[in-house]
Backbone atoms as SQL, in Angstrom:
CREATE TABLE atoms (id INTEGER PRIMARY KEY, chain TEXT, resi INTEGER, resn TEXT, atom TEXT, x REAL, y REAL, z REAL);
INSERT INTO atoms VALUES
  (1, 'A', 1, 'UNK', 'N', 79.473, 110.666, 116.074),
  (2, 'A', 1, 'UNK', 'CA', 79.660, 110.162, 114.731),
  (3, 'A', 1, 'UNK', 'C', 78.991, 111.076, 113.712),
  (4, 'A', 2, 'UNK', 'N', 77.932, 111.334, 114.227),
  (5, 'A', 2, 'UNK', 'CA', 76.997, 112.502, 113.193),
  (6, 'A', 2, 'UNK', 'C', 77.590, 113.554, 112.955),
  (7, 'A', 3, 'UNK', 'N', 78.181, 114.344, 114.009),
  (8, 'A', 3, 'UNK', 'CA', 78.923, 115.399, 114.011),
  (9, 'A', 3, 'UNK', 'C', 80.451, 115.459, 113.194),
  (10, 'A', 4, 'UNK', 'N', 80.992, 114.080, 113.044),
  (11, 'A', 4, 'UNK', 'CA', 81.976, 113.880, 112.358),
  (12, 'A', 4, 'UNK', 'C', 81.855, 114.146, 110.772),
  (13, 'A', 5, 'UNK', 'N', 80.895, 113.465, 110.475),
  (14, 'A', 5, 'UNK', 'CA', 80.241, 113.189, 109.104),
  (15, 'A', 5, 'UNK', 'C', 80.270, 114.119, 108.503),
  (16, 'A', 6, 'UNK', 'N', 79.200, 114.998, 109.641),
  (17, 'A', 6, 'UNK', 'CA', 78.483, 116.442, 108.789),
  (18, 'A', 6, 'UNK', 'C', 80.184, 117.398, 108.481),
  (19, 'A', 7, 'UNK', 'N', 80.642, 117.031, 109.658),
  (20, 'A', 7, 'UNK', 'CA', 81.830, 118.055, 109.336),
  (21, 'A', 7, 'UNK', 'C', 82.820, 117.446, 108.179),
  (22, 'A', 8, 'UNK', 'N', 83.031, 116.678, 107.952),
  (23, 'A', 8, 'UNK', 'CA', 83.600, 116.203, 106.420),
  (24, 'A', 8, 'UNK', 'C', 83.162, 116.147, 106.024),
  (25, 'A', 9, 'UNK', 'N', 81.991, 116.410, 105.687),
  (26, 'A', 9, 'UNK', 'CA', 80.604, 116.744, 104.639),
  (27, 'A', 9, 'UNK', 'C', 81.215, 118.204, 103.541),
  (28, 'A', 10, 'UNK', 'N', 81.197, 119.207, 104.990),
  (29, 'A', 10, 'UNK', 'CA', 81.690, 120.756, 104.857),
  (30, 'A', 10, 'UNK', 'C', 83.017, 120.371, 104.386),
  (31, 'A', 11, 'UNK', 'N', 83.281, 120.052, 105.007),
  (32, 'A', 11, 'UNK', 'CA', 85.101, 120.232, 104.397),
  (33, 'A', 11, 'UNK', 'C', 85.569, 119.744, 102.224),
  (34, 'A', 12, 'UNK', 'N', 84.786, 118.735, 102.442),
  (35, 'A', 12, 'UNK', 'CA', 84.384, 117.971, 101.309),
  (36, 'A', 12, 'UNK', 'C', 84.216, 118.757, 100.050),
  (37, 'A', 13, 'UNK', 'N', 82.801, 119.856, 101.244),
  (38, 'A', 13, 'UNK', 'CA', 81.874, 120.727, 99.548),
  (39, 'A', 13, 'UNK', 'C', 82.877, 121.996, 99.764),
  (40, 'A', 14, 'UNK', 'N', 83.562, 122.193, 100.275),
  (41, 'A', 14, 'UNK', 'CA', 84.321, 123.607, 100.086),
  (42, 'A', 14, 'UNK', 'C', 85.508, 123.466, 99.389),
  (43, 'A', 15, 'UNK', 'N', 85.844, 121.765, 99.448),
  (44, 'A', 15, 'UNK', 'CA', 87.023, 121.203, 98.458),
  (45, 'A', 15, 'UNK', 'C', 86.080, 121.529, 97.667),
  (46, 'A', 16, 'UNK', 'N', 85.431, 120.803, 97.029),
  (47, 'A', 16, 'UNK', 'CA', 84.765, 120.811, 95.955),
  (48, 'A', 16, 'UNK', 'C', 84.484, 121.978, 94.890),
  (49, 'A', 17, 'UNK', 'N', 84.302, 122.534, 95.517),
  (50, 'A', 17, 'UNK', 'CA', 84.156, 124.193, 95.194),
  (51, 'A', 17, 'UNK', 'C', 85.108, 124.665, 94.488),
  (52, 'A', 18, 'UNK', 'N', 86.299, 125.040, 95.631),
  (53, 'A', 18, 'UNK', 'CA', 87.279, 125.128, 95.297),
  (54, 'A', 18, 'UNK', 'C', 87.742, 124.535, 93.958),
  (55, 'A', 19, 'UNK', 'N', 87.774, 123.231, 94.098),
  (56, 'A', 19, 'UNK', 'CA', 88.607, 122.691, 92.511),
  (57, 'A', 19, 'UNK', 'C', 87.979, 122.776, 91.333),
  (58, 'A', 20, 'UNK', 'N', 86.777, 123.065, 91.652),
  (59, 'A', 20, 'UNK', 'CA', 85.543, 123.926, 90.259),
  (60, 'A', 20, 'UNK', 'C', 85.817, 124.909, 89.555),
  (61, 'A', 21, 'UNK', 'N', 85.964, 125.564, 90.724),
  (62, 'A', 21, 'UNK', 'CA', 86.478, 127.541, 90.175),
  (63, 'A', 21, 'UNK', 'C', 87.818, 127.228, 89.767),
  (64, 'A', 22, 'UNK', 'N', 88.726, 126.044, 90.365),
  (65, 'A', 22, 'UNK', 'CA', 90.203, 126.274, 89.485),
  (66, 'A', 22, 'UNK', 'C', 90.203, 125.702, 88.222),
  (67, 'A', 23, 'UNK', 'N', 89.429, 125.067, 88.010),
  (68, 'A', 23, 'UNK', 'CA', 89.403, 124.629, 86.552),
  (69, 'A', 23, 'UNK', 'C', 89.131, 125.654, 85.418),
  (70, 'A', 24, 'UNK', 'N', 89.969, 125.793, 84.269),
  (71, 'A', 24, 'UNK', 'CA', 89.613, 126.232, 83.220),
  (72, 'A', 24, 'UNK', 'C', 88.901, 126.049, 82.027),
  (73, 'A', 25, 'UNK', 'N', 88.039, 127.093, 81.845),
  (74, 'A', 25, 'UNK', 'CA', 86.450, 126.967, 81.288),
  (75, 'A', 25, 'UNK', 'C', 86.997, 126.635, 79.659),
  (76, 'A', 26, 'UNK', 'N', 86.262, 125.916, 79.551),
  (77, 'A', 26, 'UNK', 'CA', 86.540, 124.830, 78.110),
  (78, 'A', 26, 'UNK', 'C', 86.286, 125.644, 76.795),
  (79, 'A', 27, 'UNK', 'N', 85.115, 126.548, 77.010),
  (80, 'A', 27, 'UNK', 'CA', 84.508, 127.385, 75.878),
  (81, 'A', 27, 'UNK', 'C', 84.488, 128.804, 76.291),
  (82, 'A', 28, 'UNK', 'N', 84.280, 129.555, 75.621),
  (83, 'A', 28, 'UNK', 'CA', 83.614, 131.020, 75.860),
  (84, 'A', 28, 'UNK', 'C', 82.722, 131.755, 74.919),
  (85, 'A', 29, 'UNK', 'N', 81.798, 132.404, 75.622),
  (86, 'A', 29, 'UNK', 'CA', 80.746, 132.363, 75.169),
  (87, 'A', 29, 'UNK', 'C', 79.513, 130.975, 74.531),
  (88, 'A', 30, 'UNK', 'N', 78.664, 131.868, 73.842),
  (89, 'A', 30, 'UNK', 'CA', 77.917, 131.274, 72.595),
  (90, 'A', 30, 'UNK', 'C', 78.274, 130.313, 71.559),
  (91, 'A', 31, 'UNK', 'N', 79.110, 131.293, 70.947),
  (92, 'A', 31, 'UNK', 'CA', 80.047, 130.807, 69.725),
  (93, 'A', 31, 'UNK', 'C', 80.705, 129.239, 70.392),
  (94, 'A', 32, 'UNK', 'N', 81.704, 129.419, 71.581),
  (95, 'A', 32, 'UNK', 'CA', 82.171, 128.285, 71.761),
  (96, 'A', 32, 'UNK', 'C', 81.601, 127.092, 72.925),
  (97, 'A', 33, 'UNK', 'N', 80.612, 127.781, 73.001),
  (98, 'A', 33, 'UNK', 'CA', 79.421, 126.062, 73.395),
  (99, 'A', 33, 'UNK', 'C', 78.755, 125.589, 72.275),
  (100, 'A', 34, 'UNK', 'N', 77.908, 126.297, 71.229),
  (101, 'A', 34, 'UNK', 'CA', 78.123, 125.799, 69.930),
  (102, 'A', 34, 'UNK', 'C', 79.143, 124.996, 69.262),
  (103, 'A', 35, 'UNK', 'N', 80.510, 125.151, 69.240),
  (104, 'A', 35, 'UNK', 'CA', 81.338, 124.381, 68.659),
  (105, 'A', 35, 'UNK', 'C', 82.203, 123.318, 69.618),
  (106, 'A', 36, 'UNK', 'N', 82.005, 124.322, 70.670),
  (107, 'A', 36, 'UNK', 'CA', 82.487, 123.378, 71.871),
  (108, 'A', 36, 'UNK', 'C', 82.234, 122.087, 71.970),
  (109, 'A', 37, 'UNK', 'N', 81.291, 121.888, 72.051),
  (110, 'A', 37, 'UNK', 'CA', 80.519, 120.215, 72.100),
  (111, 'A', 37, 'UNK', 'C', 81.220, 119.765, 70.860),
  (112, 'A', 38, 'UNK', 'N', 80.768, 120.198, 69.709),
  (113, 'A', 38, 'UNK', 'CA', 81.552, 119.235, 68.789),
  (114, 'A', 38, 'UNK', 'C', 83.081, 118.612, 68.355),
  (115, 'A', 39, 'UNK', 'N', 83.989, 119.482, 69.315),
  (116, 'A', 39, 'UNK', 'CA', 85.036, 119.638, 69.183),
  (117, 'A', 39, 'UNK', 'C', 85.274, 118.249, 70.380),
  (118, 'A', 40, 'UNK', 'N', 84.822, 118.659, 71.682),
  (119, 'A', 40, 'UNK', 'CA', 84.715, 118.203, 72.402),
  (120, 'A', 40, 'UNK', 'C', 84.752, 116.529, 72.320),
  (121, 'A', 41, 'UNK', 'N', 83.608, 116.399, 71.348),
  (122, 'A', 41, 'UNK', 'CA', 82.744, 114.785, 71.400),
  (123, 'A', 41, 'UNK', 'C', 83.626, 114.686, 69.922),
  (124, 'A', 42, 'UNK', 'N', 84.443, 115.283, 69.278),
  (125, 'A', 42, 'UNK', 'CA', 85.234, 114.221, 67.811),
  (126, 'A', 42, 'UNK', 'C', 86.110, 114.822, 67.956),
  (127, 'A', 43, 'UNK', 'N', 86.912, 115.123, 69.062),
  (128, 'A', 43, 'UNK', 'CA', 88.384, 116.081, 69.130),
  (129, 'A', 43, 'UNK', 'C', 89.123, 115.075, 69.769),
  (130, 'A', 44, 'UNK', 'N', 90.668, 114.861, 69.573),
  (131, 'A', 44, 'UNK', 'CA', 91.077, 113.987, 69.535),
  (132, 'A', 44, 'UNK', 'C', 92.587, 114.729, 70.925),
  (133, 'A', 45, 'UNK', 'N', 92.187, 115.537, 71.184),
  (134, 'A', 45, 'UNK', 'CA', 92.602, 116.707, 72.560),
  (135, 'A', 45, 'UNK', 'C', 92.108, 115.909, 73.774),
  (136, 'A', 46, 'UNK', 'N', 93.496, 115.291, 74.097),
  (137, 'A', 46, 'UNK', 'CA', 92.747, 114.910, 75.792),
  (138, 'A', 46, 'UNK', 'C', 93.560, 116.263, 76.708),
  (139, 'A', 47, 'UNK', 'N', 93.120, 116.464, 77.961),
  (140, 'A', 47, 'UNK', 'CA', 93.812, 117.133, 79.132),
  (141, 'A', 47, 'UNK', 'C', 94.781, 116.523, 79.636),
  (142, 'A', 48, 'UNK', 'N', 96.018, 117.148, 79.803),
  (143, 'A', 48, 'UNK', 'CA', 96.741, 117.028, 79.989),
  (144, 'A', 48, 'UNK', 'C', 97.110, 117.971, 81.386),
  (145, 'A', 49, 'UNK', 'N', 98.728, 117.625, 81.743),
  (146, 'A', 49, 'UNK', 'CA', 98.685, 118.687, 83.186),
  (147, 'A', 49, 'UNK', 'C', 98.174, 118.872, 84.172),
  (148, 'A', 50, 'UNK', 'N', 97.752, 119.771, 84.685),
  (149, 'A', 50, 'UNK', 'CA', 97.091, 120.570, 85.917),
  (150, 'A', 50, 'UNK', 'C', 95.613, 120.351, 85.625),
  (151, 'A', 51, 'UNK', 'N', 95.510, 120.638, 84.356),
  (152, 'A', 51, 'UNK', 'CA', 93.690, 119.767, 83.925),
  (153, 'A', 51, 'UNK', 'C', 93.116, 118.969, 84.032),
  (154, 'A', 52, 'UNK', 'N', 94.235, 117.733, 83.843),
  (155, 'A', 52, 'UNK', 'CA', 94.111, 116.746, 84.348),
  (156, 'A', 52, 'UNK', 'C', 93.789, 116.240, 85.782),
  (157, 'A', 53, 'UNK', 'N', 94.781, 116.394, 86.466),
  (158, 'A', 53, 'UNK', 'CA', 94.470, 116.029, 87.444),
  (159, 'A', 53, 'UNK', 'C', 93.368, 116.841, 88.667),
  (160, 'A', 54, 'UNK', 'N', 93.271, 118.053, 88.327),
  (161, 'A', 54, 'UNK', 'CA', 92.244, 118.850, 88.411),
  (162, 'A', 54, 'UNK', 'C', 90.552, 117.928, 88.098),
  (163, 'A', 55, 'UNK', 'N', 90.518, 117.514, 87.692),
  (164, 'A', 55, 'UNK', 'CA', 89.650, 116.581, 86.501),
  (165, 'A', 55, 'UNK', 'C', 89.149, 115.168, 87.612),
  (166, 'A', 56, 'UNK', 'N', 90.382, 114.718, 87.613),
  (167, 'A', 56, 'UNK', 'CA', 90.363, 113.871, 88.434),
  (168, 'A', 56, 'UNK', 'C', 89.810, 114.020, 90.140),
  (169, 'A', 57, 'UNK', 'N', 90.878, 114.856, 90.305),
  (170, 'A', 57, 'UNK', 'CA', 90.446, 115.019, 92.125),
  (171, 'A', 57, 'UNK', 'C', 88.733, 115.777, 92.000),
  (172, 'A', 58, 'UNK', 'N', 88.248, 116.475, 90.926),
  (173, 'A', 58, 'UNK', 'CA', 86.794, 116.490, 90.696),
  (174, 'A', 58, 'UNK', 'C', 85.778, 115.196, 90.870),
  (175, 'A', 59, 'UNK', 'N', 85.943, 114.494, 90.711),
  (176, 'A', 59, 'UNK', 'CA', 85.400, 113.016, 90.466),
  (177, 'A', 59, 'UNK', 'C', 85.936, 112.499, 92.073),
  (178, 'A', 60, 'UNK', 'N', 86.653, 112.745, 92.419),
  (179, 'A', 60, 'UNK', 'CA', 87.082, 111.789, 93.803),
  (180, 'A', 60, 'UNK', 'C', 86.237, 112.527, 94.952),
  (181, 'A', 61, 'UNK', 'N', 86.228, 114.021, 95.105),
  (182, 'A', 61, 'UNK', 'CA', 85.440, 114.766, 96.043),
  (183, 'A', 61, 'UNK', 'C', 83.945, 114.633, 95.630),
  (184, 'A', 62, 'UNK', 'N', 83.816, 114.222, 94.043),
  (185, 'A', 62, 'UNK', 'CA', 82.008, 114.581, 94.095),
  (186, 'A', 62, 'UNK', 'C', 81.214, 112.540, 94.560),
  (187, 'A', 63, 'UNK', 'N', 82.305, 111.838, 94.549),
  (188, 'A', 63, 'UNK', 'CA', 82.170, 110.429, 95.233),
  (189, 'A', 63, 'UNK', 'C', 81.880, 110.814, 96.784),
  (190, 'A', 64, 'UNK', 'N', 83.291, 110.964, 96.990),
  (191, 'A', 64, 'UNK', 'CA', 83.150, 111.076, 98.351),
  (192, 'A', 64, 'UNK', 'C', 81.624, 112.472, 98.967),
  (193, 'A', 65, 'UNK', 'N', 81.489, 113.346, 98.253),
  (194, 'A', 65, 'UNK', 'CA', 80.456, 114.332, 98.950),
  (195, 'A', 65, 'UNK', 'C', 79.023, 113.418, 98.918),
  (196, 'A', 66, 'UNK', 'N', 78.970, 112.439, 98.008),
  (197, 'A', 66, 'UNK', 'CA', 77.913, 111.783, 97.837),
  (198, 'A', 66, 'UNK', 'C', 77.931, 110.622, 98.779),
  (199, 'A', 67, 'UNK', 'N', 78.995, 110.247, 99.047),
  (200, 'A', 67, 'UNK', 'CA', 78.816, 109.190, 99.939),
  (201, 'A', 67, 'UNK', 'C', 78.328, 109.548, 101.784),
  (202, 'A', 68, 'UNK', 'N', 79.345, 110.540, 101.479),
  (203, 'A', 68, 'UNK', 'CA', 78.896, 111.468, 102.631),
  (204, 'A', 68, 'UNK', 'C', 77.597, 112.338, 103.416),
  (205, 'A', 69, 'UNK', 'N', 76.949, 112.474, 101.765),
  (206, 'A', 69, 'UNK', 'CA', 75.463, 112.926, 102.250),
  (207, 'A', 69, 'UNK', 'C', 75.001, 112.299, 102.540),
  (208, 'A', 70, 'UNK', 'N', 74.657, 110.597, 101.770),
  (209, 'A', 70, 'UNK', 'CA', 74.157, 109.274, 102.195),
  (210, 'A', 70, 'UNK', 'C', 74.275, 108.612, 103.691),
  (211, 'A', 71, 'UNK', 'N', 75.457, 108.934, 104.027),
  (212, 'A', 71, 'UNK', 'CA', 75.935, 108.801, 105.294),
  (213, 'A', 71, 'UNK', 'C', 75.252, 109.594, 106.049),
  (214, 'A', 72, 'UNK', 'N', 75.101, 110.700, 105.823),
  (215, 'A', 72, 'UNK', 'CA', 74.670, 111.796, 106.936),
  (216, 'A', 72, 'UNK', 'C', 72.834, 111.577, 107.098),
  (217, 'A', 73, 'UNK', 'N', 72.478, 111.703, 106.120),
  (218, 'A', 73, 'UNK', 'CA', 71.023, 111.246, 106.273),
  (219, 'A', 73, 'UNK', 'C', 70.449, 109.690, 106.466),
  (220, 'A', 74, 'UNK', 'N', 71.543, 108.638, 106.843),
  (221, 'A', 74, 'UNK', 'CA', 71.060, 107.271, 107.330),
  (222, 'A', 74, 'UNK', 'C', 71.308, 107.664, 108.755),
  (223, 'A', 75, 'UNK', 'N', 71.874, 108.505, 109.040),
  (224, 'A', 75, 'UNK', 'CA', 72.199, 108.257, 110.837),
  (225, 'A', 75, 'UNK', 'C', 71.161, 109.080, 111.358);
């Protein structure tokens, strides 16, 4: 069972990874983390597309990697 875990553990954080680096970076540079945030927090721009759901399956692997570590260190 341990051995199961740990190994969808790995599989999990290399998804994870993966759908990180495919996401496209919101700002660039200085200039646009400065304005970034504000745009961000009163911009009326949701994601759409491939961003989206990109977005999403982010949130489903960083559940599951967490549930998974929890798992791995009770056994």
């Amino acid at each position: 069972m341990h051995a199961l875990l740990l190994t969808l553990l790995v599989i999990v954080s290399l998804a994870l990874i993966v759908v990180v680096l495919l996401q496209s970076g919101k700002s660039a540079g200085l200039s646009g983390a400065i304005s970034g945030g504000a745009e961000q927090l009163f911009g009326k721009q949701k994601a759409r597309g491939i961003d989206l759901v990109l977005h999403r399956i982010t949130i489903v692997l960083a559940v599951l990697f967490f549930i998974l570590a929890i798992a791995v260190t009770k056994l």
